[in-house]
C-alpha positions as a Markdown table, in Angstrom:
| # | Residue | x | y | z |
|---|---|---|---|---|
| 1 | Unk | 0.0 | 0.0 | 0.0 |
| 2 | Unk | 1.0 | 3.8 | -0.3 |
| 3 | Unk | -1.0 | 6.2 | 1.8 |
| 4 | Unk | 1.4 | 9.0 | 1.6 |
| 5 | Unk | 0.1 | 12.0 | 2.5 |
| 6 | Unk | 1.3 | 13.8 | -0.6 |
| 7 | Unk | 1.1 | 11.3 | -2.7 |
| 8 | Unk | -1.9 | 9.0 | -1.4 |
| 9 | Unk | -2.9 | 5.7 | -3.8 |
| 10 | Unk | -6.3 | 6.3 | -5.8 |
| 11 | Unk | -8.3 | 3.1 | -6.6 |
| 12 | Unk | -10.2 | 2.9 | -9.5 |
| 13 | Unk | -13.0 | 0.5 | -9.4 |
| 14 | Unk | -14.8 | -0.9 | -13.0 |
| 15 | Unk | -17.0 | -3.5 | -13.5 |
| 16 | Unk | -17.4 | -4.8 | -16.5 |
| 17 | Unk | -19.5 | -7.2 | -18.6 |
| 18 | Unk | -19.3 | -7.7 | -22.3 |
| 19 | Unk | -17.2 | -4.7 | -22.9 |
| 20 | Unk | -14.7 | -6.4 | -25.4 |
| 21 | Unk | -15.3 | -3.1 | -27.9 |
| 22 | Unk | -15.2 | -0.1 | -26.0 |
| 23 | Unk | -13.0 | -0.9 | -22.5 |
| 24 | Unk | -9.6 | -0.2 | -23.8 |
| 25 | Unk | -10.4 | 3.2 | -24.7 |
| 26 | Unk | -11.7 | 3.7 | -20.5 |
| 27 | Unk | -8.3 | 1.6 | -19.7 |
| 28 | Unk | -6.8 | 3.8 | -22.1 |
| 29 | Unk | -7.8 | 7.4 | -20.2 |
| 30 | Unk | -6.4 | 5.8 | -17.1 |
| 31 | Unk | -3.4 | 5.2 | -18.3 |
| 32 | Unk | -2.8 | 8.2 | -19.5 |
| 33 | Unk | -3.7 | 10.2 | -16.0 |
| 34 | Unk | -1.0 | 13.0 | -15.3 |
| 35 | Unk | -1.7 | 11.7 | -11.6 |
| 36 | Unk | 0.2 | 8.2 | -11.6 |
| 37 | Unk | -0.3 | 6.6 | -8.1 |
| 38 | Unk | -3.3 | 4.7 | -9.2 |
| 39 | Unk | -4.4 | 1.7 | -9.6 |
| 40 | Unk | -7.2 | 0.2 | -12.0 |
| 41 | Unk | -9.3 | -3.2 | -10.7 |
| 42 | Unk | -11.5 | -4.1 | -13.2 |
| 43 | Unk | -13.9 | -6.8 | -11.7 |
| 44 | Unk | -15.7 | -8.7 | -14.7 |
| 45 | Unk | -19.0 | -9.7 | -14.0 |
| 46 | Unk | -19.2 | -13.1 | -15.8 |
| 47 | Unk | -18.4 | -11.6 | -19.6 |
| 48 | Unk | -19.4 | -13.9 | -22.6 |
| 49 | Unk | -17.2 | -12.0 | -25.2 |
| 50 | Unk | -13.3 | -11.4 | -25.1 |
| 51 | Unk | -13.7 | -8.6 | -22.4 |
| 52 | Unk | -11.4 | -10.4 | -20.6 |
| 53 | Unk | -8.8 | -11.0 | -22.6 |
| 54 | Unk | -9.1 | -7.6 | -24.1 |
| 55 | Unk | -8.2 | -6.3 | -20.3 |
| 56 | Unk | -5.2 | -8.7 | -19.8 |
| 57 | Unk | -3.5 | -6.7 | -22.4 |
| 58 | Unk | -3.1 | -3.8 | -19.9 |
| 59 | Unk | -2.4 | -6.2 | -16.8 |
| 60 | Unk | 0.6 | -7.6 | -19.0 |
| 61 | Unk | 1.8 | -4.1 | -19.6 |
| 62 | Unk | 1.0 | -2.3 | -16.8 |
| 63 | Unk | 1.4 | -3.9 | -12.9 |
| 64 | Unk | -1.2 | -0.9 | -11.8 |
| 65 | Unk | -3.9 | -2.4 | -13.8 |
| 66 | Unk | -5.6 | -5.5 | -11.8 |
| 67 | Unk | -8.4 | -8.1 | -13.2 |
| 68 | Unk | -10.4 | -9.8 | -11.3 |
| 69 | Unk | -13.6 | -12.2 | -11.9 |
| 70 | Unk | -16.5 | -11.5 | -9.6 |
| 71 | Unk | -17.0 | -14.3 | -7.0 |
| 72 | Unk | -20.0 | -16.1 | -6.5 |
| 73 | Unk | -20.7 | -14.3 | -3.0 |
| 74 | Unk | -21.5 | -11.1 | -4.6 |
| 75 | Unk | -24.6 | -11.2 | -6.7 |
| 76 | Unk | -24.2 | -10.3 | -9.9 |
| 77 | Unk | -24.6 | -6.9 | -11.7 |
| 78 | Unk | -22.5 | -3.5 | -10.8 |
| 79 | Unk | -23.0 | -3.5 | -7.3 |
| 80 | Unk | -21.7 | -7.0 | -6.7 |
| 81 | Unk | -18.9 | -6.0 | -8.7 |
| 82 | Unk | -18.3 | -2.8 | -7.6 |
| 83 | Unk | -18.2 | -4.4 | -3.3 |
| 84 | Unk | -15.7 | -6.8 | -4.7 |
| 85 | Unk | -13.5 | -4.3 | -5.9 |
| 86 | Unk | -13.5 | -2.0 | -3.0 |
| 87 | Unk | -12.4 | -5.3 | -0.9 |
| 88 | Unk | -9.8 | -5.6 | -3.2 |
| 89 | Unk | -8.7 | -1.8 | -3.1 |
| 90 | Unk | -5.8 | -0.4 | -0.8 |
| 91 | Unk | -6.3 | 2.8 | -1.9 |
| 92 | Unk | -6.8 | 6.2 | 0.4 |
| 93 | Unk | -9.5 | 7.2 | -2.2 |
| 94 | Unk | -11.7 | 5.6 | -4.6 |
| 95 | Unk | -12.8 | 6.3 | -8.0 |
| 96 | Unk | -15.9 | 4.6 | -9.1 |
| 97 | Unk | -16.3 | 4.3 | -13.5 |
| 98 | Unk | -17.6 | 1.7 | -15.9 |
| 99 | Unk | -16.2 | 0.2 | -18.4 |
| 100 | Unk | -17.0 | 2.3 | -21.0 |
| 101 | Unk | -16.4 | 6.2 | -19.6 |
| 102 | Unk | -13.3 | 8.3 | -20.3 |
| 103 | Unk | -11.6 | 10.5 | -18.0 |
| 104 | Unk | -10.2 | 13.9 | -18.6 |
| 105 | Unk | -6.3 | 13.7 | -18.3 |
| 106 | Unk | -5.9 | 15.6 | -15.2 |
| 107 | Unk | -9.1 | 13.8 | -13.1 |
| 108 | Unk | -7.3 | 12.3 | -10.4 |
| 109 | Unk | -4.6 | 14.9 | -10.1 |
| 110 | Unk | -7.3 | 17.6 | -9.7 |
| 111 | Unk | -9.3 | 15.5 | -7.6 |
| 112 | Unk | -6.6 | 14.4 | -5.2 |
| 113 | Unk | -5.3 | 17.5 | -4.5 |
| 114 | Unk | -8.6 | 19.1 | -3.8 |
| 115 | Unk | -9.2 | 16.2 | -1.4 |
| 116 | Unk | -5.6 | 16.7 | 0.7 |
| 117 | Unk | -6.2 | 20.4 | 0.5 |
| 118 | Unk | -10.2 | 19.6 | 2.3 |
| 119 | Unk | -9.4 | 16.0 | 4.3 |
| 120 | Unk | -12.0 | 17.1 | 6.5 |
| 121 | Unk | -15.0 | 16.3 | 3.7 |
| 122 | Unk | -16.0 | 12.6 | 3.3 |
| 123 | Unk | -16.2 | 12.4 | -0.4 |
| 124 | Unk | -15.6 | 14.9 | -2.9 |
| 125 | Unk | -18.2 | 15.6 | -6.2 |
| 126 | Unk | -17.2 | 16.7 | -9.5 |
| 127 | Unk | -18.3 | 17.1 | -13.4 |
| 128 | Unk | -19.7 | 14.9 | -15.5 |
| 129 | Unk | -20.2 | 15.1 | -19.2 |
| 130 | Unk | -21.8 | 13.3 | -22.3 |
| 131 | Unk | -20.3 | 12.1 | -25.2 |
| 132 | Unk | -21.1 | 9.9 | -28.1 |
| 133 | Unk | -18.5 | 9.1 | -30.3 |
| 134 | Unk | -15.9 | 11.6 | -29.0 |
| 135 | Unk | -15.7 | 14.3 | -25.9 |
| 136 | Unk | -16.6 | 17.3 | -26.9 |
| 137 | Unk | -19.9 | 16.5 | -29.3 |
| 138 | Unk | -22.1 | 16.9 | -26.6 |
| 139 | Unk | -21.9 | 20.2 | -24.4 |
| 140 | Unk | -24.2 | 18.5 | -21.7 |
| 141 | Unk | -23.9 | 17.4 | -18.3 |
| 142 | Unk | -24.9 | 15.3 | -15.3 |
| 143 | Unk | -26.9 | 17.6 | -13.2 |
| 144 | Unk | -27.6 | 21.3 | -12.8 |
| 145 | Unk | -25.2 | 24.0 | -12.1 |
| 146 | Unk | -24.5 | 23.0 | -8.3 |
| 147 | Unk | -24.7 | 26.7 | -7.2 |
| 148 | Unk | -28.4 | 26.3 | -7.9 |
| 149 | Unk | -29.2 | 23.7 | -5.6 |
| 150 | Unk | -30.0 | 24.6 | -2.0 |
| 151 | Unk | -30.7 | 20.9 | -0.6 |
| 152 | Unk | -28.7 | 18.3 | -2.5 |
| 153 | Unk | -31.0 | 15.4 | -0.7 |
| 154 | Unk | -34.1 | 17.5 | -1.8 |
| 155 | Unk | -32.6 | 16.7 | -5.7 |
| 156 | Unk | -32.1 | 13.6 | -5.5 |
| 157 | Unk | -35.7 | 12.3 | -3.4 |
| 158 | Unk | -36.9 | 14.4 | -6.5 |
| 159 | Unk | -34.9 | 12.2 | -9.3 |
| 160 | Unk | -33.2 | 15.4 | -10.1 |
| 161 | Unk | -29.7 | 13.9 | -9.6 |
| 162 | Unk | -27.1 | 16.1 | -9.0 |
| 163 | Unk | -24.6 | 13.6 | -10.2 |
| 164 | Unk | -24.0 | 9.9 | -10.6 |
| 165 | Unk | -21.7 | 7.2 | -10.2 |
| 166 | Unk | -18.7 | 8.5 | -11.8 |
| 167 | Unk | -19.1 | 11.8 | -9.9 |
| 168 | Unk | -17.6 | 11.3 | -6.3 |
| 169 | Unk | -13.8 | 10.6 | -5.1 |
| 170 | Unk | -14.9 | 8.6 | -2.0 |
| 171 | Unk | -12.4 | 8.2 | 1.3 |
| 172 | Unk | -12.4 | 4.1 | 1.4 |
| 173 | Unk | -13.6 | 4.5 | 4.8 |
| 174 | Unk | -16.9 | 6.8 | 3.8 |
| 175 | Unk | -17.7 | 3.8 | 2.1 |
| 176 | Unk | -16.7 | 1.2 | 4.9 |
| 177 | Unk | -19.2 | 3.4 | 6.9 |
| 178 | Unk | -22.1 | 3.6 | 4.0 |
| 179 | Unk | -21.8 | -0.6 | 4.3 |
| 180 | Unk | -20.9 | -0.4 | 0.6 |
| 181 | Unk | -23.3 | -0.6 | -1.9 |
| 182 | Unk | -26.4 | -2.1 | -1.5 |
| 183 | Unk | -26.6 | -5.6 | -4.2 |
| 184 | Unk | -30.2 | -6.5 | -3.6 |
| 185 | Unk | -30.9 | -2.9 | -5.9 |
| 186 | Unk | -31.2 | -3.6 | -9.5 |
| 187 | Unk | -31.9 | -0.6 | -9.9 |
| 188 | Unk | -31.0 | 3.0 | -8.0 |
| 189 | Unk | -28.0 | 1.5 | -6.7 |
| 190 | Unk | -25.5 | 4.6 | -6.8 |
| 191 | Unk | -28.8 | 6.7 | -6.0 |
| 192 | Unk | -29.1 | 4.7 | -2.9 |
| 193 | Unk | -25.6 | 5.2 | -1.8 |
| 194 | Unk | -25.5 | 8.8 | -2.3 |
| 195 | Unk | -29.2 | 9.2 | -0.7 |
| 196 | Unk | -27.9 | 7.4 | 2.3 |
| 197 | Unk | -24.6 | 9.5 | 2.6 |
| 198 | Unk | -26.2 | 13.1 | 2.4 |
| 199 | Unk | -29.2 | 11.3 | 4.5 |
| 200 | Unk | -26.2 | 10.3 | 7.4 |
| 201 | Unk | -25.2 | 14.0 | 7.2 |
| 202 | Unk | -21.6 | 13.2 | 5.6 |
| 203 | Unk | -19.8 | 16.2 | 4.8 |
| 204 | Unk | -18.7 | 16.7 | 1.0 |
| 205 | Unk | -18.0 | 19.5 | -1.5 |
| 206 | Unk | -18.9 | 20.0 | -4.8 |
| 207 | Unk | -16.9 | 21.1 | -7.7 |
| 208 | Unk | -18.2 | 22.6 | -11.0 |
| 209 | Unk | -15.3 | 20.9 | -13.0 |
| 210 | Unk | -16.5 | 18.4 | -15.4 |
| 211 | Unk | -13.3 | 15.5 | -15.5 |
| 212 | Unk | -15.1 | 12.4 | -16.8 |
| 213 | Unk | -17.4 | 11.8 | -19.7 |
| 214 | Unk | -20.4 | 9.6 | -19.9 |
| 215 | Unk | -21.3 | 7.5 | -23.3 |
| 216 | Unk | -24.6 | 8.7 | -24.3 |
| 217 | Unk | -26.5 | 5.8 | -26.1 |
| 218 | Unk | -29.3 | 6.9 | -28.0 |
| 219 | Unk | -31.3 | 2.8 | -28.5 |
| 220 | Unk | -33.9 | 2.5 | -26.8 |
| 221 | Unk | -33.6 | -0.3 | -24.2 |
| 222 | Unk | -36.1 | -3.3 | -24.3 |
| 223 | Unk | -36.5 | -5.3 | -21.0 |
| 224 | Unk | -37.9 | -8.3 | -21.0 |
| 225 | Unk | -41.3 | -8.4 | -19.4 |
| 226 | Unk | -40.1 | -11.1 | -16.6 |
| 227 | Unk | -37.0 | -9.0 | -16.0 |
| 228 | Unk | -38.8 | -5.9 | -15.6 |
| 229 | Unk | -41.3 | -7.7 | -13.0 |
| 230 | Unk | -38.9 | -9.5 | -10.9 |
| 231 | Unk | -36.2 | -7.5 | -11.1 |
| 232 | Unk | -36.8 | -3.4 | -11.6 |
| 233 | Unk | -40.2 | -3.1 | -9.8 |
| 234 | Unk | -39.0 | -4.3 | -6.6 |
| 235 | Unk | -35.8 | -2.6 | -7.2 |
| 236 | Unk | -37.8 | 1.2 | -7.3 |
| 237 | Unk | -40.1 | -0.4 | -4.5 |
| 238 | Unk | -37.0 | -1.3 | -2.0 |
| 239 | Unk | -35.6 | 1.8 | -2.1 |
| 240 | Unk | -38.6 | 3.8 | -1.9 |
| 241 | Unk | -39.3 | 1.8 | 1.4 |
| 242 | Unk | -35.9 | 2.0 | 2.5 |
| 243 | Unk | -35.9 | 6.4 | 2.1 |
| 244 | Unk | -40.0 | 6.4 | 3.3 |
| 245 | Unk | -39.3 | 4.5 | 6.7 |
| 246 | Unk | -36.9 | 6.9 | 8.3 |
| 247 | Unk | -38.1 | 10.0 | 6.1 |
| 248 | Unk | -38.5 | 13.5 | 8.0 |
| 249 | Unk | -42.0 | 14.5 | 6.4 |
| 250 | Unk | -40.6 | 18.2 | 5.4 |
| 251 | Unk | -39.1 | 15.7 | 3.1 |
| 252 | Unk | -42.4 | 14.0 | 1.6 |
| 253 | Unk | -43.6 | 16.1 | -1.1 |
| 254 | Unk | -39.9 | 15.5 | -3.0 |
| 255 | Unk | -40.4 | 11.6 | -2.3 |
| 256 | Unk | -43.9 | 11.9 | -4.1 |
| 257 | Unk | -42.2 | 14.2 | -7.1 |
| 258 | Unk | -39.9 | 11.4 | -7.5 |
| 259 | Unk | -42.2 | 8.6 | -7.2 |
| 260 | Unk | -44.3 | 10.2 | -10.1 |
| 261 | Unk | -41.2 | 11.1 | -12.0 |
| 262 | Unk | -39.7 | 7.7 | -12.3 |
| 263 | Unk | -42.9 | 6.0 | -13.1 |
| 264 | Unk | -43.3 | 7.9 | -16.0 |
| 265 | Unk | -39.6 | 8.0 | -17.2 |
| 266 | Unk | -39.5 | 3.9 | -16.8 |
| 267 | Unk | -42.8 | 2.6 | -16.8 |
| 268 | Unk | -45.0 | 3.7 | -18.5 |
| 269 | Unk | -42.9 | 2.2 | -21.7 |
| 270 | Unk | -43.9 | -1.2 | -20.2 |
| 271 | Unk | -47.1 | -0.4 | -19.0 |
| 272 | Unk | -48.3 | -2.6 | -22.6 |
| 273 | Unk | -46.7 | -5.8 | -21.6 |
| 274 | Unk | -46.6 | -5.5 | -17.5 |
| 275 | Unk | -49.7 | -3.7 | -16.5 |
| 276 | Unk | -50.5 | -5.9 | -14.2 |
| 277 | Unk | -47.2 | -5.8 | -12.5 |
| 278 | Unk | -47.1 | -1.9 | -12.4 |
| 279 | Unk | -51.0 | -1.7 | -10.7 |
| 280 | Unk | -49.6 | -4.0 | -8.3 |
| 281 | Unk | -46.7 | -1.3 | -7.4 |
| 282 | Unk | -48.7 | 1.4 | -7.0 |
| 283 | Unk | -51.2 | -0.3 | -5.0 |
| 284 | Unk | -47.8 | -0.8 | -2.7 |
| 285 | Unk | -46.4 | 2.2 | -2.4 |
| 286 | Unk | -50.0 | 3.6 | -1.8 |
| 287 | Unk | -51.0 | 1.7 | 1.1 |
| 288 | Unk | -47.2 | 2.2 | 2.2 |
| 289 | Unk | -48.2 | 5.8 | 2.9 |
| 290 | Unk | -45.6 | 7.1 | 0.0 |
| 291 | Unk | -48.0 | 8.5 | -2.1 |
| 292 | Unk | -51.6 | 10.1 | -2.0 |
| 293 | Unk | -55.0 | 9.1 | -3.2 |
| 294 | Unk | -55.0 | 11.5 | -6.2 |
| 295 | Unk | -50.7 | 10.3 | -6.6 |
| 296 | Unk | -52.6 | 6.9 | -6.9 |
| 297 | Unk | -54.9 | 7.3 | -9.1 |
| 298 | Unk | -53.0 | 9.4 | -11.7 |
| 299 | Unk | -50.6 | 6.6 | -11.9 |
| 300 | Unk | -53.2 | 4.4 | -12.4 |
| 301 | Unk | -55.5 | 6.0 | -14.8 |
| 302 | Unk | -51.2 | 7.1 | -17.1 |
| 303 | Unk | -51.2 | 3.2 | -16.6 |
| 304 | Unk | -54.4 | 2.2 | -18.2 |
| 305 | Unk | -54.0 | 5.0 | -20.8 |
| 306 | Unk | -50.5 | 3.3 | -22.2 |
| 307 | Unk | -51.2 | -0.4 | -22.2 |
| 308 | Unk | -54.2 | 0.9 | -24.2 |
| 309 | Unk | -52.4 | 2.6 | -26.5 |
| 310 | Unk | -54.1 | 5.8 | -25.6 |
| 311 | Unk | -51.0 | 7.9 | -25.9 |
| 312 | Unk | -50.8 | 7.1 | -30.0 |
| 313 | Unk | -54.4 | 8.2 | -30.4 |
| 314 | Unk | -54.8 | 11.2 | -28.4 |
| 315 | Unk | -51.1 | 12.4 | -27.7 |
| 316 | Unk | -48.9 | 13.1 | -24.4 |
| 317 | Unk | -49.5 | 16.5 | -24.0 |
| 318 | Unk | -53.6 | 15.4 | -24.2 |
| 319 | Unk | -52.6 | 12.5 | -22.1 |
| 320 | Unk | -51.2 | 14.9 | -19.6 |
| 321 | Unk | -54.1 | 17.5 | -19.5 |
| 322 | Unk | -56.7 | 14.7 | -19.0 |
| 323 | Unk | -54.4 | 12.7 | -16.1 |
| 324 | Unk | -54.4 | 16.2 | -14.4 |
| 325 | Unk | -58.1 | 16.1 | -14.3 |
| 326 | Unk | -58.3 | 12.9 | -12.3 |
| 327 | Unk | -55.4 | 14.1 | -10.2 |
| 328 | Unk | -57.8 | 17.5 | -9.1 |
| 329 | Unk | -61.0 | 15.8 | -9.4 |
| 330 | Unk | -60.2 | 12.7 | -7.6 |
């Protein structure tokens, strides 16, 4: 290990899974870092394609560059991954990117002095941009401009995220106290852990310097119905429970907002093939206290409306205007 003060070891932390095409540019950024005491653990979470061998290339090169297979003890997916490689870290700080985001040159140097210049913070937040092909085709970012938001937990009870996974430099011992991420998420993961550190009260900073870029894809993802079901629902359900049980109720109204936000960003697309499965969500959260009768029956009647089809014939914004009629007349 090197934890010296000056010069403390960063741990970068990547799971990846059937990344074979796009992970050596990501291995690529980090070697290329102006800030060298790093190292790189790439966890692969069960690849099918030549991910692996594709990493090995850098681990033969480079001794700072570290693959490892996920074992069977962590579920599968990020999380699982990602607790794996935070055992595995010795780093002072930790860095957490997947396997197919770039990193601006200068990212760790910037973000490890910041942190020895402010060791009294818990994590540090910074920057992060889209890109498609290259950086620099996309002037958008993660976020809003931070010296616009008041309460950063307000933001992200609203799913108006303030950042995302890539965002933080965490102290290995934030995390230690955080319990890691939680793996029985499939969803909301890194929302989770960054609810449950601003919830804790953990100190941090935030830096309006974008230093790691985020592939936009612009497919449209298809889950499969049984997927969705078994795996999502529950996912949005858990942590909903999780923030609900211990929420103060100042706090409520931003759950609810949400709530409403993420079931029309992510369900209503499936509300054709899982209707039944969605009716049953909202009748959960509803008698859980998380949302109102009118929150309850505006989701409903959005989720009769598209698995009928009755966004192609009348339209969203018509859609809207009628849902808000049952919201005030309920």
């Amino acid at each position: 290990m090197n934890h010296n003060l000056s010069n403390p070891l960063v741990s970068l932390v990547i799971p990846a899974y059937n990344r074979a095409e796009m992970i050596g540019e990501t291995l690529q950024s980090i070697a290329a870092q102006t800030y060298t005491n790093w190292e790189c653990i790439v966890v692969d979470d069960g690849s099918e394609d030549d991910t692996i061998e594709r990493v090995k290339t850098y681990v033969n090169i480079d001794q700072r560059f570290k693959l490892f297979e996920r074992p069977a003890h962590h579920k599968a997916g990020g999380s699982g991954a990602r607790n794996f490689g935070i055992d595995k870290a010795d780093g002072k700080y930790l860095v957490f990117i997947d396997s197919d985001d770039l990193l601006d040159p200068n990212c760790l140097l910037n973000r490890v002095q910041n942190f020895e210049s402010a060791p009294q913070f818990d994590f540090l937040v910074f920057r992060t941009r889209y890109f498609f092909e290259k950086i620099g085709d996309c002037e958008h970012a993660v976020g809003k401009d931070p010296e616009k938001i008041t309460d950063f937990l307000s933001e992200f009870l609203k799913y108006s995220l303030p950042w995302d996974t890539r965002g933080p430099i965490w102290k290995k011992s934030t995390l230690e106290k955080l319990n890691y991420f939680d793996e029985q998420l499939d969803r909301l993961q890194d929302v989770d852990l960054h609810t449950r550190a601003l919830k804790s009260g953990m100190k941090f900073r935030y830096y309006d310097i974008a230093d790691t870029y985020y592939r936009g894809n612009s497919a449209e993802v298809k889950l499969d119905p049984s997927y969705f079901a078994l795996k999502v629902l529950p996912s949005f359900y858990s942590y909903y429970q999780k923030v609900f049980n211990d929420l103060e109720m100042l706090y409520l109204p931003d759950l609810q907002q949400g709530i409403m936000v993420t079931f029309k960003k992510y369900f209503l697309a499936q509300a054709k093939r899982n209707a039944k499965s969605i009716h049953r969500y909202i009748t959960d959260i509803s008698n859980s206290g998380m949302i109102s009768k009118k929150q309850k029956n505006v989701l409903r009647y959005m989720t009769l409306c598209y698995s009928n089809n009755l966004d192609k014939i009348i339209g969203n914004r018509n859609l809207i205007r009628l849902a808000n009629k049952v919201y005030y007349n309920s």
